[in-house]
C-alpha atoms as an extended CHARMM CRD file, in Angstrom:
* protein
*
       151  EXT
         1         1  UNK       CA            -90.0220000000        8.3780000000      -13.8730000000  PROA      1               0.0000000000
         2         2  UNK       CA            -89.1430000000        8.9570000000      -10.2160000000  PROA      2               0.0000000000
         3         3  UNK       CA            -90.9450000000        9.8560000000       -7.6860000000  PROA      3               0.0000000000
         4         4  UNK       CA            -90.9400000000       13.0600000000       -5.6270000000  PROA      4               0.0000000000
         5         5  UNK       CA            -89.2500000000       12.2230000000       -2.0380000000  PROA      5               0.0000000000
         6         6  UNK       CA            -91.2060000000       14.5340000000        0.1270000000  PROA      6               0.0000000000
         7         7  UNK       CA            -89.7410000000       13.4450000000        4.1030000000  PROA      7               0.0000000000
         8         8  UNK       CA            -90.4440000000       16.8830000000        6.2700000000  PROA      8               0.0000000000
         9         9  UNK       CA            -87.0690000000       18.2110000000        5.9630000000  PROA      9               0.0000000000
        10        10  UNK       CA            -86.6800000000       21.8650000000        6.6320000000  PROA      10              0.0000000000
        11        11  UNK       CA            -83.5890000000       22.3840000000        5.0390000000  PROA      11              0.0000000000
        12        12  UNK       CA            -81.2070000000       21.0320000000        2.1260000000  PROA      12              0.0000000000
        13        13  UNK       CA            -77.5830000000       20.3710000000        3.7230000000  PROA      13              0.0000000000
        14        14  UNK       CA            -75.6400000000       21.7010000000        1.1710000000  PROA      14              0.0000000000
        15        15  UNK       CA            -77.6170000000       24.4820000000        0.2420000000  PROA      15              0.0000000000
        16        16  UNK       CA            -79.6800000000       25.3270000000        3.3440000000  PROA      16              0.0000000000
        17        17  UNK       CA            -82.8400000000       26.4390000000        1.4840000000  PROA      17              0.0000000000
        18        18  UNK       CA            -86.2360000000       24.4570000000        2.4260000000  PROA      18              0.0000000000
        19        19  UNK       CA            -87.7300000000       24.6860000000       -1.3960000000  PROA      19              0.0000000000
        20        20  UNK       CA            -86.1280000000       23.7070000000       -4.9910000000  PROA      20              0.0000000000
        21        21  UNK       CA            -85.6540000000       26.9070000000       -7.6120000000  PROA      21              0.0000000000
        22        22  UNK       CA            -87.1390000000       24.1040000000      -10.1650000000  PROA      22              0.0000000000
        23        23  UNK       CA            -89.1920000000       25.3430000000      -12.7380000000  PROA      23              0.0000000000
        24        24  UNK       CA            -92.4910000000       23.2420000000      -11.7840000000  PROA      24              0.0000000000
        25        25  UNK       CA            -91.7100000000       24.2650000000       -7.8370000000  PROA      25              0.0000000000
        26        26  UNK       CA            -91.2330000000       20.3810000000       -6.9840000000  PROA      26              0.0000000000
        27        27  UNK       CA            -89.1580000000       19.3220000000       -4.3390000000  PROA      27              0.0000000000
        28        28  UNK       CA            -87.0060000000       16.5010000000       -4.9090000000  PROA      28              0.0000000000
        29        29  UNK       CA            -85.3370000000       15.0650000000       -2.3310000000  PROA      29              0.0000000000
        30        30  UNK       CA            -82.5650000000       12.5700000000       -1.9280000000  PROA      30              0.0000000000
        31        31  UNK       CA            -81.2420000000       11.0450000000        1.4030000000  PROA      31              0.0000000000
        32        32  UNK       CA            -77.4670000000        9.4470000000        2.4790000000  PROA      32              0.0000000000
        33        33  UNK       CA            -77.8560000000        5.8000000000        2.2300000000  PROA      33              0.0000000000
        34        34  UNK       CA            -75.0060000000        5.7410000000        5.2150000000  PROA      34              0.0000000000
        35        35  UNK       CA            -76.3900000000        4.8540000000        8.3730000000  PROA      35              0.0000000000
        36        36  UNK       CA            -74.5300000000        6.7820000000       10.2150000000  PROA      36              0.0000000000
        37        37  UNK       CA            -76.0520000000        9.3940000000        7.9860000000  PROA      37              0.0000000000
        38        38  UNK       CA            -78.7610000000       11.9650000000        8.2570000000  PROA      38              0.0000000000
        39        39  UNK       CA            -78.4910000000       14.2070000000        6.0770000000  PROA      39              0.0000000000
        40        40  UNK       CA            -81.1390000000       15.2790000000        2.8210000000  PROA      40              0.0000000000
        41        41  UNK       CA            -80.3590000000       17.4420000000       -0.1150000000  PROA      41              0.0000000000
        42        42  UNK       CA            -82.2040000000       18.4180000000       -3.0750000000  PROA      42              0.0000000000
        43        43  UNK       CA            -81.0460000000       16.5010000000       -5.9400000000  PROA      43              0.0000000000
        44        44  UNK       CA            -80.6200000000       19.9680000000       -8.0810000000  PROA      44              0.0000000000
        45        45  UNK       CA            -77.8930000000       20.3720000000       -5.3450000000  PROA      45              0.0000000000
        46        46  UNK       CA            -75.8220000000       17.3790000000       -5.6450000000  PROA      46              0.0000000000
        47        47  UNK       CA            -76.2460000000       17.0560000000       -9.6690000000  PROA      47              0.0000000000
        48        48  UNK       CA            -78.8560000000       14.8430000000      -10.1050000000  PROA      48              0.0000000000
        49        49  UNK       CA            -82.2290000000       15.3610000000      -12.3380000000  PROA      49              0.0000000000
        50        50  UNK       CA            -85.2700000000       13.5870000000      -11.8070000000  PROA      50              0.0000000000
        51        51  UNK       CA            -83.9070000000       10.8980000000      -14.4600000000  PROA      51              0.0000000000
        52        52  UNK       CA            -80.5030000000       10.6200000000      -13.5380000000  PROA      52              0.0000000000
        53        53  UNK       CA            -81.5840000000       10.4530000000       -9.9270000000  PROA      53              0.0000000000
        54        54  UNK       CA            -80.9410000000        6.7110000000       -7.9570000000  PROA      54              0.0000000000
        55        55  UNK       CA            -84.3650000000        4.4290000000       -8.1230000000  PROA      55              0.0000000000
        56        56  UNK       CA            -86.0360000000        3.7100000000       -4.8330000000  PROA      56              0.0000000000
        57        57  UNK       CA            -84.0780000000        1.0780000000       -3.4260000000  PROA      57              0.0000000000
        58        58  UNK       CA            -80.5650000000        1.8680000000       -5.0100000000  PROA      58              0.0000000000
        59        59  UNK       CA            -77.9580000000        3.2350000000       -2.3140000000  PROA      59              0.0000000000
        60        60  UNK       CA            -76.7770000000        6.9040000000       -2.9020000000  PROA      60              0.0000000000
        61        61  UNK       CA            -74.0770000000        8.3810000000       -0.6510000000  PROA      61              0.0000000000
        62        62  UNK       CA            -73.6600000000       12.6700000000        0.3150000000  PROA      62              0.0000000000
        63        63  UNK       CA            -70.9470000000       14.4560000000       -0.6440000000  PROA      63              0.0000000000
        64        64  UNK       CA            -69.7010000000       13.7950000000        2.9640000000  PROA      64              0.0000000000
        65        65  UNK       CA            -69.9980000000       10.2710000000        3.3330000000  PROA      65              0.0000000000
        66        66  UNK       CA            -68.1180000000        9.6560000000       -0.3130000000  PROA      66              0.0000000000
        67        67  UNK       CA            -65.4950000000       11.2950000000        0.7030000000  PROA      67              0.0000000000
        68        68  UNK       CA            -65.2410000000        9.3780000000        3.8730000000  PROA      68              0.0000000000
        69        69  UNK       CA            -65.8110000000        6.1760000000        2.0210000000  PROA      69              0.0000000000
        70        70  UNK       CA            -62.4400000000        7.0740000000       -0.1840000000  PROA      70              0.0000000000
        71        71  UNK       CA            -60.5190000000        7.6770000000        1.9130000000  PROA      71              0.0000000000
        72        72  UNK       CA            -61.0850000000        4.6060000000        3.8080000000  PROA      72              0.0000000000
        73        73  UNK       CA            -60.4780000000        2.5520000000        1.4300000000  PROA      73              0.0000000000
        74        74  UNK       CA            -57.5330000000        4.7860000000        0.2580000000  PROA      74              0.0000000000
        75        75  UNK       CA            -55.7600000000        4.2520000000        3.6470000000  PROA      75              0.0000000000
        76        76  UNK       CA            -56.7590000000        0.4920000000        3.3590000000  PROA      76              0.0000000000
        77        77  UNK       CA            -55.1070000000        0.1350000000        0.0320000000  PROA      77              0.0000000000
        78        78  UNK       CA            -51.8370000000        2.0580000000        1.3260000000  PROA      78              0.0000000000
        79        79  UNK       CA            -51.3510000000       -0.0290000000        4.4420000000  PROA      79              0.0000000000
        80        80  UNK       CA            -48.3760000000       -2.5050000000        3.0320000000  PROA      80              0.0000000000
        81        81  UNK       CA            -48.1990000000       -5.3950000000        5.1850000000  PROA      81              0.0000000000
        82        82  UNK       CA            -44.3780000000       -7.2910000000        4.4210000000  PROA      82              0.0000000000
        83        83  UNK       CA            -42.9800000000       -9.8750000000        5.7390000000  PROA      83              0.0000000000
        84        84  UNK       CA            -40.2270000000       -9.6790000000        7.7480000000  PROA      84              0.0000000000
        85        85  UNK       CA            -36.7080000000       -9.3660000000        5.9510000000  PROA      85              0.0000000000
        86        86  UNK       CA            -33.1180000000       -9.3010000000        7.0690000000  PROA      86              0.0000000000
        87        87  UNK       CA            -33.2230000000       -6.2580000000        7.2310000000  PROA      87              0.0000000000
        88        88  UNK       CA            -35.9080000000       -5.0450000000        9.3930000000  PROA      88              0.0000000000
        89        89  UNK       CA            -35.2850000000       -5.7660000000       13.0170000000  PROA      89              0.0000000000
        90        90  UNK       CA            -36.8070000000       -8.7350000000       14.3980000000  PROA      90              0.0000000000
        91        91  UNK       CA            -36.5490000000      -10.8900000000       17.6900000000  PROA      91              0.0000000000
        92        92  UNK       CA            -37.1940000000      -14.1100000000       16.0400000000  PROA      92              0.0000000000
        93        93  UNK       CA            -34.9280000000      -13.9650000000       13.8340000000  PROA      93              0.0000000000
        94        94  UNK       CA            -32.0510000000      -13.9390000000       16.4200000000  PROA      94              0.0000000000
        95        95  UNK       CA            -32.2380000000      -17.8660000000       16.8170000000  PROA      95              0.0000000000
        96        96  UNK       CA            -33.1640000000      -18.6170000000       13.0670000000  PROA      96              0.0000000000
        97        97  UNK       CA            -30.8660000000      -21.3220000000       10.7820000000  PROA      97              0.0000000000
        98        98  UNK       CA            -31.0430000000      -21.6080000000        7.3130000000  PROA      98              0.0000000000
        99        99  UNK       CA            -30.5950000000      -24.6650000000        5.5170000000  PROA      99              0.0000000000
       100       100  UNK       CA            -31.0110000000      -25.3160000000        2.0050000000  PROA      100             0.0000000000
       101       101  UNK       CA            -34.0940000000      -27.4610000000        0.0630000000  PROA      101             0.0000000000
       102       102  UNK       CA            -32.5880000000      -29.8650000000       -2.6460000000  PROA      102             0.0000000000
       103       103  UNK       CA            -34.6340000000      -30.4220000000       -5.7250000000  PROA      103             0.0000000000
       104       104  UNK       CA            -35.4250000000      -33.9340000000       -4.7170000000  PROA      104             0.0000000000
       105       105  UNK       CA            -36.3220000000      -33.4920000000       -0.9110000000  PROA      105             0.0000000000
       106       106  UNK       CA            -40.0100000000      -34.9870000000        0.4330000000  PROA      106             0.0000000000
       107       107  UNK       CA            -40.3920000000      -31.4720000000        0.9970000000  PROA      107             0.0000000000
       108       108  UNK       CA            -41.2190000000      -30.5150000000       -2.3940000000  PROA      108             0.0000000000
       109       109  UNK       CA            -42.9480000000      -33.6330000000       -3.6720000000  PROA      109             0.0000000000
       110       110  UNK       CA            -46.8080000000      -33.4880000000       -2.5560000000  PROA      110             0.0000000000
       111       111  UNK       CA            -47.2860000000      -37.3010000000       -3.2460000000  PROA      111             0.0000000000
       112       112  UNK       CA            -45.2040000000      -38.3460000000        0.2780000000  PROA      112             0.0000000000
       113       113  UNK       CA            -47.2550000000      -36.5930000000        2.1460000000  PROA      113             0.0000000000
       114       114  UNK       CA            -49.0170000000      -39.0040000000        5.0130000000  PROA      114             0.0000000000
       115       115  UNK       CA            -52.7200000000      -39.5070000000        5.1570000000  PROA      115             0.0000000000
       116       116  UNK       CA            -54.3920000000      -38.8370000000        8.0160000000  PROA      116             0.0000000000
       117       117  UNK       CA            -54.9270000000      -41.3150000000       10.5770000000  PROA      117             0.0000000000
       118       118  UNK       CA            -56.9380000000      -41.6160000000       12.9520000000  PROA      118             0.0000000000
       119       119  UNK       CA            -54.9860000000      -41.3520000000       16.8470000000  PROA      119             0.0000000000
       120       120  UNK       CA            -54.0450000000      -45.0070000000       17.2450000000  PROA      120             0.0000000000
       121       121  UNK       CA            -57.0440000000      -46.6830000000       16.3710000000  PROA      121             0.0000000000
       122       122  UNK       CA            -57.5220000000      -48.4730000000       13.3390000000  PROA      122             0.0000000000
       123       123  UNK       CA            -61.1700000000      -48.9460000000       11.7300000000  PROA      123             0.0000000000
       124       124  UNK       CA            -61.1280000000      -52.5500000000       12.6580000000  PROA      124             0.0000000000
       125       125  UNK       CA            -61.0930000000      -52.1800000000       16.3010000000  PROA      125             0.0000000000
       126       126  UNK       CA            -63.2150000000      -49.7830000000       15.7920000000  PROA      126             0.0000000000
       127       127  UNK       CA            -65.4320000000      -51.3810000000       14.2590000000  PROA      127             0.0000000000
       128       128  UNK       CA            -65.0380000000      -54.4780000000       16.5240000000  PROA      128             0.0000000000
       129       129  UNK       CA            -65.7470000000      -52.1860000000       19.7620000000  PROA      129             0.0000000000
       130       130  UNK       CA            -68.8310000000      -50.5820000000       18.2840000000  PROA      130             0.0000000000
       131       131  UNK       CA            -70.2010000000      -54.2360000000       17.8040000000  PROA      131             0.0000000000
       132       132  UNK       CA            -69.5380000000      -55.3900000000       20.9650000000  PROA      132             0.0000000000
       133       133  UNK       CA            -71.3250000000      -52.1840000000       22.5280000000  PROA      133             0.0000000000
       134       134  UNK       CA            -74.3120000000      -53.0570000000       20.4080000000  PROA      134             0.0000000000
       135       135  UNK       CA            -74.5470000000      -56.7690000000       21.6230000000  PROA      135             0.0000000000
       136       136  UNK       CA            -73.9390000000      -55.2730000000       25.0650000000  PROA      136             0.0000000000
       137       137  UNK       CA            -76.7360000000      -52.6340000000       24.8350000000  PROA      137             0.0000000000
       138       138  UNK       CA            -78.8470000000      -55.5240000000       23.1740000000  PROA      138             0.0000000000
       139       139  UNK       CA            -78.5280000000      -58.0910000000       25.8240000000  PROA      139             0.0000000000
       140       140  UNK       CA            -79.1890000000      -55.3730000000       28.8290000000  PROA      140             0.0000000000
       141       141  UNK       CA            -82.4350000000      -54.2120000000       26.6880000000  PROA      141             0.0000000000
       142       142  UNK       CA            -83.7640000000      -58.0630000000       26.7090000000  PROA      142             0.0000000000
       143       143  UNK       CA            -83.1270000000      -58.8870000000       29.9080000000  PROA      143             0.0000000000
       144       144  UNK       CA            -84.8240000000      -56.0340000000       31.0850000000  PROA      144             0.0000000000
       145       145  UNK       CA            -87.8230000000      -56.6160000000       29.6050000000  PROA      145             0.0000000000
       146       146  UNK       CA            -88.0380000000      -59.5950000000       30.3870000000  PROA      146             0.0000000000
       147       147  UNK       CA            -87.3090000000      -58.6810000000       34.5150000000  PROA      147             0.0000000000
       148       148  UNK       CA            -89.9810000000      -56.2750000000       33.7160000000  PROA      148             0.0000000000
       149       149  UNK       CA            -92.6560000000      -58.6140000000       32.2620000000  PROA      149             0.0000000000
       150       150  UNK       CA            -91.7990000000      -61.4010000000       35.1680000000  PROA      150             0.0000000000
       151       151  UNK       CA            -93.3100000000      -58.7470000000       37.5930000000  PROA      151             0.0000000000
């Protein structure tokens, strides 16, 4: 069972009367879940009975804000974005060439595609340049302890 949403409101948006015309003189109330969103109605007003009515934490949306929410996503789904063709204008397409792809091109065949490398250094010298910091870094430690142990 549901419980009775009592929040203060005066009035029901839709029908602009403060009290339900329930039988047991209840008021239930049910708010926009939009945030943009203010608006309360009774849920007698909106079609909802006390069990069909959302559960506490489920989102419900007005009239209003449904119908905003449609046609939102209406307009998103009718947006068509196409690539550019032949025939549509278009100023890169003034200096375009086309050539033709044969079957057995490097193009096509994902197995001649070249591993990444690192930029001009192999893993050897790498590896060879990280030592030789170490021994560096090493040998500076020592002989500074040592200065510092003299004094």
């Amino acid at each position: 069972m549901t419980i009775p949403l009592a929040r203060g409101i005066d009035t029901c948006a839709l029908c602009e009367k403060a009290e339900d015309d329930g039988e047991d003189s209840k008021i239930w109330w049910i708010g926009c879940s939009a945030m943009e969103c203010s608006r309360e109605y009774h849920i007698s007003c909106v079609g909802l009975t006390a069990d069909t009515m959302p559960r506490r934490y489920q989102r419900w949306y007005c009239p209003m804000c449904s119908e905003k929410k449609s046609k939102k996503r209406s307009v998103k789904r009718s947006v068509n974005i196409s690539s550019p063709s032949i025939e549509q204008p278009n100023h890169l397409q003034e200096n375009l060439t086309v050539s033709k792809v044969r079957k057995n091109d490097s193009v096509n065949r994902p197995d001649t595609i070249p591993e990444p490398r690192a930029s001009g250094v192999s893993l050897k010298s790498a590896a060879s340049i990280l030592f030789l910091a170490l021994v560096y870094f090493l040998t500076a430690y020592f002989f500074y302890r040592r200065i510092s142990n003299e004094f």
